[in-house]
C-alpha positions as CSV (number, residue, x, y, z in Angstrom):
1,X,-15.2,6.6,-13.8
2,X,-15.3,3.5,-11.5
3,X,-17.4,3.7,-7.8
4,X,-17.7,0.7,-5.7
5,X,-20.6,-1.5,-5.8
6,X,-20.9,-0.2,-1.9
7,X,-21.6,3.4,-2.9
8,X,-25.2,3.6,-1.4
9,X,-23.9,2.0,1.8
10,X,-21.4,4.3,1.9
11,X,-23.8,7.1,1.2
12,X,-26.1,6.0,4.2
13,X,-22.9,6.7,6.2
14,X,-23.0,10.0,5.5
15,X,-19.4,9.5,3.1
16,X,-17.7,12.0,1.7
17,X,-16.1,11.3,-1.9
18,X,-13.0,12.0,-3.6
19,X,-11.0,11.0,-6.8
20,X,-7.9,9.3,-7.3
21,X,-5.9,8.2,-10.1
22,X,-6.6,6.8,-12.2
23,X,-10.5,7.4,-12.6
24,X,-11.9,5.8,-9.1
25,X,-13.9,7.6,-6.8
26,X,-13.5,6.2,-3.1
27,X,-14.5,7.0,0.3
28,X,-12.3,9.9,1.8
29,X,-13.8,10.6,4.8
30,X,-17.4,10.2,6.8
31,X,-17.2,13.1,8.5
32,X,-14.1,13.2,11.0
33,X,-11.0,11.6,9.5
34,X,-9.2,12.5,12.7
35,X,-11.5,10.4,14.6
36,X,-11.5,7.3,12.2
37,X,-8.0,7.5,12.1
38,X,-7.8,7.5,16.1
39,X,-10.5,4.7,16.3
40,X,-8.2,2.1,13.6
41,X,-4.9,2.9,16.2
42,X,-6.9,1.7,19.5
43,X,-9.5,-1.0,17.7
44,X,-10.4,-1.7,14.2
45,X,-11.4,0.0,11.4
46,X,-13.2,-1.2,8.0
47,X,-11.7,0.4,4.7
48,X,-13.5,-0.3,1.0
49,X,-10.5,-1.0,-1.2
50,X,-12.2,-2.3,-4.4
51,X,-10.1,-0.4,-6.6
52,X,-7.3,-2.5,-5.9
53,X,-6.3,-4.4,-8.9
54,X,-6.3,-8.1,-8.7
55,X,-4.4,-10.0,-11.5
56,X,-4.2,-14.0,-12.0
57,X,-1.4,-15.5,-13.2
58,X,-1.1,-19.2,-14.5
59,X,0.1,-21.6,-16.5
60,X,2.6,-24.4,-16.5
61,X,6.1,-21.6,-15.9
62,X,3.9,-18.9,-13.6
63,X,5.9,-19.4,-10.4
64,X,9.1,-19.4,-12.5
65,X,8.4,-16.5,-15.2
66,X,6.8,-14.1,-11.7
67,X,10.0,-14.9,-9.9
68,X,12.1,-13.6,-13.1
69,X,9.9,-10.5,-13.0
70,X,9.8,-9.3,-9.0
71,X,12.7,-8.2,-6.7
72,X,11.4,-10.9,-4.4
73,X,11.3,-14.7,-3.9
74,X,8.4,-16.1,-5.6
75,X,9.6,-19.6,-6.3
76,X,9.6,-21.0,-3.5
77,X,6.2,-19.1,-1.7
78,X,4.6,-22.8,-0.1
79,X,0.5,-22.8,-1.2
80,X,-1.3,-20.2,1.3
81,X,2.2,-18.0,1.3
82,X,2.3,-14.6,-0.4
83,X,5.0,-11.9,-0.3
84,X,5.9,-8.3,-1.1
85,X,8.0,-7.0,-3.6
86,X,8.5,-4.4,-6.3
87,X,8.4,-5.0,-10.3
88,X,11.3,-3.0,-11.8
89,X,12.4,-2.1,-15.4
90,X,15.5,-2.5,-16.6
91,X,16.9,0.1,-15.3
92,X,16.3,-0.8,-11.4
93,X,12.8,1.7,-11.7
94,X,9.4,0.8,-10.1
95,X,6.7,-0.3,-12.1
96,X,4.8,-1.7,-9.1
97,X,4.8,-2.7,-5.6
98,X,2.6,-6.3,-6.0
99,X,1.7,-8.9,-2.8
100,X,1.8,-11.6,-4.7
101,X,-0.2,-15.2,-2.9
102,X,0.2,-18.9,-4.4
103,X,-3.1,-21.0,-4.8
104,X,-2.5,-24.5,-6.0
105,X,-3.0,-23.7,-9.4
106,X,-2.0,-19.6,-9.8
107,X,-0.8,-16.6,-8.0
108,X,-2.9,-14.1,-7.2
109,X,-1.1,-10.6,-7.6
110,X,-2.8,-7.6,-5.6
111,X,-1.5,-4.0,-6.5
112,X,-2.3,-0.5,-6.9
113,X,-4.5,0.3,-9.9
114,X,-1.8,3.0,-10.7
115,X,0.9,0.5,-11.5
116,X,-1.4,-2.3,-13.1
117,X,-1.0,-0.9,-16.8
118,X,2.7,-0.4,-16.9
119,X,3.4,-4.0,-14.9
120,X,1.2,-5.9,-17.5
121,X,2.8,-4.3,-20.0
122,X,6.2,-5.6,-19.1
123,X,5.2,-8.9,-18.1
124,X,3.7,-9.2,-21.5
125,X,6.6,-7.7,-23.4
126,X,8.3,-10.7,-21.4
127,X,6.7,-13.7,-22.2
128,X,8.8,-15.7,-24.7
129,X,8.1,-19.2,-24.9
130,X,6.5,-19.4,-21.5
131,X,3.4,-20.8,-20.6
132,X,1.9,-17.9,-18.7
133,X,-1.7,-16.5,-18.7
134,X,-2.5,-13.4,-17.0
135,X,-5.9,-12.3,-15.9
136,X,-7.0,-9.1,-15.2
137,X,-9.9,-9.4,-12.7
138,X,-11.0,-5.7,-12.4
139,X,-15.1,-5.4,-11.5
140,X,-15.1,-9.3,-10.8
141,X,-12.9,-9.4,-7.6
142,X,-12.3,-6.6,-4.9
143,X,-11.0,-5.7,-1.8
144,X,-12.0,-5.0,2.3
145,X,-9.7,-4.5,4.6
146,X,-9.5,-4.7,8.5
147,X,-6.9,-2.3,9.7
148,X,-5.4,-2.1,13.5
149,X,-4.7,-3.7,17.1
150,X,-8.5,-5.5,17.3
151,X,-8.9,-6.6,13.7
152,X,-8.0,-10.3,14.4
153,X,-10.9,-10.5,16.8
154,X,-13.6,-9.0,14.6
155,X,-12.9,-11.7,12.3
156,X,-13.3,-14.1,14.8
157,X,-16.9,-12.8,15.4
158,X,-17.5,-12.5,11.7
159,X,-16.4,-15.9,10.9
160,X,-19.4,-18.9,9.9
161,X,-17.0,-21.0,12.2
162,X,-13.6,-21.5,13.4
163,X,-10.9,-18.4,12.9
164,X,-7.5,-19.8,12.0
165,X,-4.1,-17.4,13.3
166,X,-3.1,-15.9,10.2
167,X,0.5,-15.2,10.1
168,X,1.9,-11.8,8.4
169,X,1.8,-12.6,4.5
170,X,0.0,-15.8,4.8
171,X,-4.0,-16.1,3.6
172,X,-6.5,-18.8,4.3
173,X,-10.4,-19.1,2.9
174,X,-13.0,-18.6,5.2
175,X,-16.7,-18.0,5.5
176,X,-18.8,-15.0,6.3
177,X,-22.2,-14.2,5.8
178,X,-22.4,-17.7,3.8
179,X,-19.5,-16.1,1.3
180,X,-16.4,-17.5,0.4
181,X,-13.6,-14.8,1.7
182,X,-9.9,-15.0,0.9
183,X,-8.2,-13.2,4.0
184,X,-4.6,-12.0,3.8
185,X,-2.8,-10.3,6.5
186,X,-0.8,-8.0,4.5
187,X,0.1,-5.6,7.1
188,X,0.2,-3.2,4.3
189,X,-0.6,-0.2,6.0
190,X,2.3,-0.6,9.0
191,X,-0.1,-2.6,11.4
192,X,-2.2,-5.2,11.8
193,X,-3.9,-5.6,8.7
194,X,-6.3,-8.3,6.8
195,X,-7.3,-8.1,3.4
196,X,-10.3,-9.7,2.2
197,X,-10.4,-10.7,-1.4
198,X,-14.1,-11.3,-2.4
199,X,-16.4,-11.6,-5.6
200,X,-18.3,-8.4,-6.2
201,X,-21.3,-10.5,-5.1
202,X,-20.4,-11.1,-1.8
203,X,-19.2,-7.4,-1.0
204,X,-23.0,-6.1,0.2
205,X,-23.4,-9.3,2.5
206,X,-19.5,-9.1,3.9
207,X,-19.7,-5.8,4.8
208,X,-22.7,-5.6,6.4
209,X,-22.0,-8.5,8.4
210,X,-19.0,-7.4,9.3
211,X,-21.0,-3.9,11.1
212,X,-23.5,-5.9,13.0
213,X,-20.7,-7.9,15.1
214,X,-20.4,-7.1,18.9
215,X,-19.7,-3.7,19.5
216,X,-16.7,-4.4,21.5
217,X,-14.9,-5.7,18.2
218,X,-16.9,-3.8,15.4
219,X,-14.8,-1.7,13.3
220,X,-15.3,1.4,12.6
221,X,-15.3,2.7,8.7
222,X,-12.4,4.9,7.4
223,X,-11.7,6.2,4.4
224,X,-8.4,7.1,2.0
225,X,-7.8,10.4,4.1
226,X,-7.5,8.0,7.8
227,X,-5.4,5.7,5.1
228,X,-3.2,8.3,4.1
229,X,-2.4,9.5,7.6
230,X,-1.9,6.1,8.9
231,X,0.7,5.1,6.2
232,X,2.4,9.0,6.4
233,X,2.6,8.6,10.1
234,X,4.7,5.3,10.3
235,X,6.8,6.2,6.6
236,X,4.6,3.1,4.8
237,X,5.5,4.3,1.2
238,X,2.1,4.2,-1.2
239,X,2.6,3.7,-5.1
240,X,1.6,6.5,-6.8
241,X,2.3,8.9,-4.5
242,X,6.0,7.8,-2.5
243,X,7.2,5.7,-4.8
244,X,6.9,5.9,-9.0
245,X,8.6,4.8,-11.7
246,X,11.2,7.6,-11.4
247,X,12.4,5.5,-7.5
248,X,14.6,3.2,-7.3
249,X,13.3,0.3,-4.4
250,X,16.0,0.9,-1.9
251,X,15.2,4.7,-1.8
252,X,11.7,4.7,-0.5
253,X,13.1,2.3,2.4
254,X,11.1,-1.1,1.3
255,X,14.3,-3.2,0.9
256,X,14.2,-4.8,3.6
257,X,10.8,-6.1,3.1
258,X,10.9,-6.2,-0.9
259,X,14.0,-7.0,-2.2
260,X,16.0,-10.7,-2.0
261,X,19.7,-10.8,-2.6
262,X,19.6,-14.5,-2.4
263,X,17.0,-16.0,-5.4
264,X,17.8,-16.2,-8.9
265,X,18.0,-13.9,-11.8
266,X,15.1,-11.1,-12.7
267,X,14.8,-8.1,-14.4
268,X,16.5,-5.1,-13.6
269,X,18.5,-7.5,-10.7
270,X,21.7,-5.9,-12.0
271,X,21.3,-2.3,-11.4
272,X,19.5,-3.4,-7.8
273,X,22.1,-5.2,-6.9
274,X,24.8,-2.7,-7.7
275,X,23.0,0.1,-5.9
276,X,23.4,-2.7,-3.0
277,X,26.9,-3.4,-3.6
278,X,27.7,0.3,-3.9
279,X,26.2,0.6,0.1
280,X,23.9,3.7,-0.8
281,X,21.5,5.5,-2.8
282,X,22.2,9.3,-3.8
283,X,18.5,10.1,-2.0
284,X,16.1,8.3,0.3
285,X,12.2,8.8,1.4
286,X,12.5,10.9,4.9
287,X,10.3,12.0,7.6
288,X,10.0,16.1,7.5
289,X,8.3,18.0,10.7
290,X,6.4,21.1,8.7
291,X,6.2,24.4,10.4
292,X,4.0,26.9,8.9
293,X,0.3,28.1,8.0
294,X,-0.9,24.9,5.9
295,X,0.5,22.2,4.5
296,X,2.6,21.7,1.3
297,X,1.5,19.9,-1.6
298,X,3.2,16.6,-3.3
299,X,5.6,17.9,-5.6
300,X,6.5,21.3,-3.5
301,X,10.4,21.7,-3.6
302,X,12.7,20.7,-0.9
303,X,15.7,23.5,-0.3
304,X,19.1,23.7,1.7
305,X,20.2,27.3,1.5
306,X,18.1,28.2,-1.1
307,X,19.4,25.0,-3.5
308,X,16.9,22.9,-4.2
309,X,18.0,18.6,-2.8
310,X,14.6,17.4,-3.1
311,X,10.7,17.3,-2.9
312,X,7.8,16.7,-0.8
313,X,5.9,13.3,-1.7
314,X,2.9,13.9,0.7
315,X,2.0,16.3,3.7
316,X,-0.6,15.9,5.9
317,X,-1.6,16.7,9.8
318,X,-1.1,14.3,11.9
319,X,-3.7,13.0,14.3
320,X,-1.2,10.9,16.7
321,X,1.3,14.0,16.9
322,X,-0.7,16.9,17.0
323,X,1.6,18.5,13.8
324,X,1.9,19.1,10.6
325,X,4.4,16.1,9.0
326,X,5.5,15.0,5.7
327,X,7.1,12.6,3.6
328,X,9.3,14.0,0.7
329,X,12.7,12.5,-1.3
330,X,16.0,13.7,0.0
331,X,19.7,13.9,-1.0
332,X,21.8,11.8,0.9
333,X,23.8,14.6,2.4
334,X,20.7,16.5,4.4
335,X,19.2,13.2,5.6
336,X,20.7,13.2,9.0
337,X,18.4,13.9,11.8
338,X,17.7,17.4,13.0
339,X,18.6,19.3,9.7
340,X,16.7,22.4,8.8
341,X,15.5,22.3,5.4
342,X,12.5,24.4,3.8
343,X,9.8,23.9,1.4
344,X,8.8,26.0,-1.3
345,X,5.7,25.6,-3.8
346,X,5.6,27.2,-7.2
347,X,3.7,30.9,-6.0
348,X,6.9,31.3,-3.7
349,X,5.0,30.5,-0.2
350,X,6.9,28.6,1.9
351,X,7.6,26.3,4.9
352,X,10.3,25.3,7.7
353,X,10.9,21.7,7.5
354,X,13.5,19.1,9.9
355,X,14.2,16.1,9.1
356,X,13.4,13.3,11.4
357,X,13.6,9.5,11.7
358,X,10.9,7.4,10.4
359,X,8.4,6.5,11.5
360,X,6.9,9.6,13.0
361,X,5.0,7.4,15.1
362,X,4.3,4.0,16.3
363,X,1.0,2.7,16.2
């Protein structure tokens, strides 16, 4: 079972704990989710992400081989450049949503620990006569990230000297606490976001720097229950959870920002590309208002008239709304806005659902 290096900070915070797959224990709450979230949507807020898998890739053919392997450009990604995409099978399926960096010498790939084993796998079973290495830095490297409308300006205060303007999927190396930090404004959870990618060493030193800045700009911690609301509330899909190897890209609604029509060839570009041609997908990812004592879990059924068109991915209440929303996988014929739908879990209880636009709400 792996626990961040920060677990005694976290402790001294009063943090609560939960699981998630596979094997990590992280942060869920400390104490009022509700408010962490609420904090991160006016200022800043400081999330532990160390579970975060960080894989290197190399060699003479790495920018050409990760191009032939991700829905998105890679080729052509200038030093201090990243982007986002998904890693598909054969079959058009998701094996991974990666941001992918260049250094001078590698790409740094940064995904969810719950894609890492099946990705690797298929970029192994791939390697012909390339020169490619790929490095698996889990325990050496990790992640903290600055989430929301004020996170810019804490680094400023945080930095040894001069903060550079970071564009969205750009990264640059600076200095805190007398560490070596890689920041990258991924934007991943549908704001203003800066991930900092740092040897286990430095994590202790980082973080505790980073809550001793001027109050006016120090962010608050959150945990994955803040995270989860944040990303449900403005339809950011998470792997794992909204999109699996059973989705398609174009059905959780990340084509736009994952998928190039334009580069070269890659795996899996042919069924992509005909789902594209063909002008639609038979479901998508939608918003759902919930009505109803509780919530629904992931996996609870989605019904139209008592037949079943598809099934909730996550539900959870939302702190921006006031409500009860959720995020669940649709056939394309009760995706308009407004429908009336229901969900229903396995002991029969169920729920009245509509179907909205995403996001639910802009942060």
């Amino acid at each position: 079972m792996a626990v961040t290096p920060l677990v005694d900070l976290h402790r001294a915070l009063d943090a609560r704990f939960t699981q998630i797959r596979p094997d990590h224990v992280v942060v869920n709450h400390y104490g009022d989710p509700a408010a962490e979230h609420r904090a991160v949507v006016a200022g800043v807020g400081l999330i532990d992400r160390y579970y975060r898998s960080k894989l290197k890739v190399s060699g003479a053919d790495a920018l050409t081989f990760l191009n032939s392997q991700v829905t998105n450009e890679v080729a052509k990604l200038a030093v201090g450049q990243g982007t986002y995409a998904t890693a598909v099978d054969r079959k058009g399926k998701v094996l991974g949503d990666p941001y992918i960096y260049r250094f001078p010498d590698s790409l740094l790939v940064d995904v969810e620990p719950t894609a890492t084993a099946g990705m690797v796998a298929s970029w192994n079973h791939h390697i012909i006569a390339d020169e490619v290495r790929i490095a698996d830095l889990a325990g050496d490297m990790n992640t903290l990230s600055l989430v929301g409308p004020r996170s810019h300006d804490t680094l400023r205060a945080a930095c040894d000297g001069e903060m550079p303007a970071i564009e969205p999927l750009h990264f640059a190396g600076l200095q805190i606490a007398d560490q070596q930090v890689v920041c990258a404004r991924s934007d991943f959870a549908g704001i203003e976001s800066y991930d900092l990618f740092l040897w286990t060493q430095a994590l202790i030193p980082v973080w505790s720097h980073l809550m001793k800045v001027a109050k006016k700009v120090r962010p608050r911690p959150f945990g994955d229950a803040a995270l989860t609301t944040l990303m449900v509330e403005v339809g950011q899909p998470r792997y794992g959870r909204d999109l699996t190897d059973h989705n398609l890209p174009q059905e959780a609604g990340i084509e736009e920002r994952a998928i190039s029509y334009a580069k070269g060839c890659y795996l899996g570009q042919e069924v992509v590309c005909r789902v594209h041609n063909y002008g639609h997908v038979n479901r998508s990812l939608a918003g759902l208002l919930v009505d109803g004592d509780g919530l629904p879990a992931a996996d609870d059924k989605i019904l139209a008239d008592g037949a079943e068109v598809g099934w909730i991915t996550q539900a959870v209440d939302s702190p921006s709304l006031g409500r009860a929303i959720a995020l669940g996988y649709v056939k394309r014929d009760w995706l308009t806005p407004g429908t009336e739908l229901q969900a229903r879990n396995r002991k029969g209880r169920e729920w009245r659902l509509e179907v909205v636009s995403l996001p639910f709400a802009t942060v």
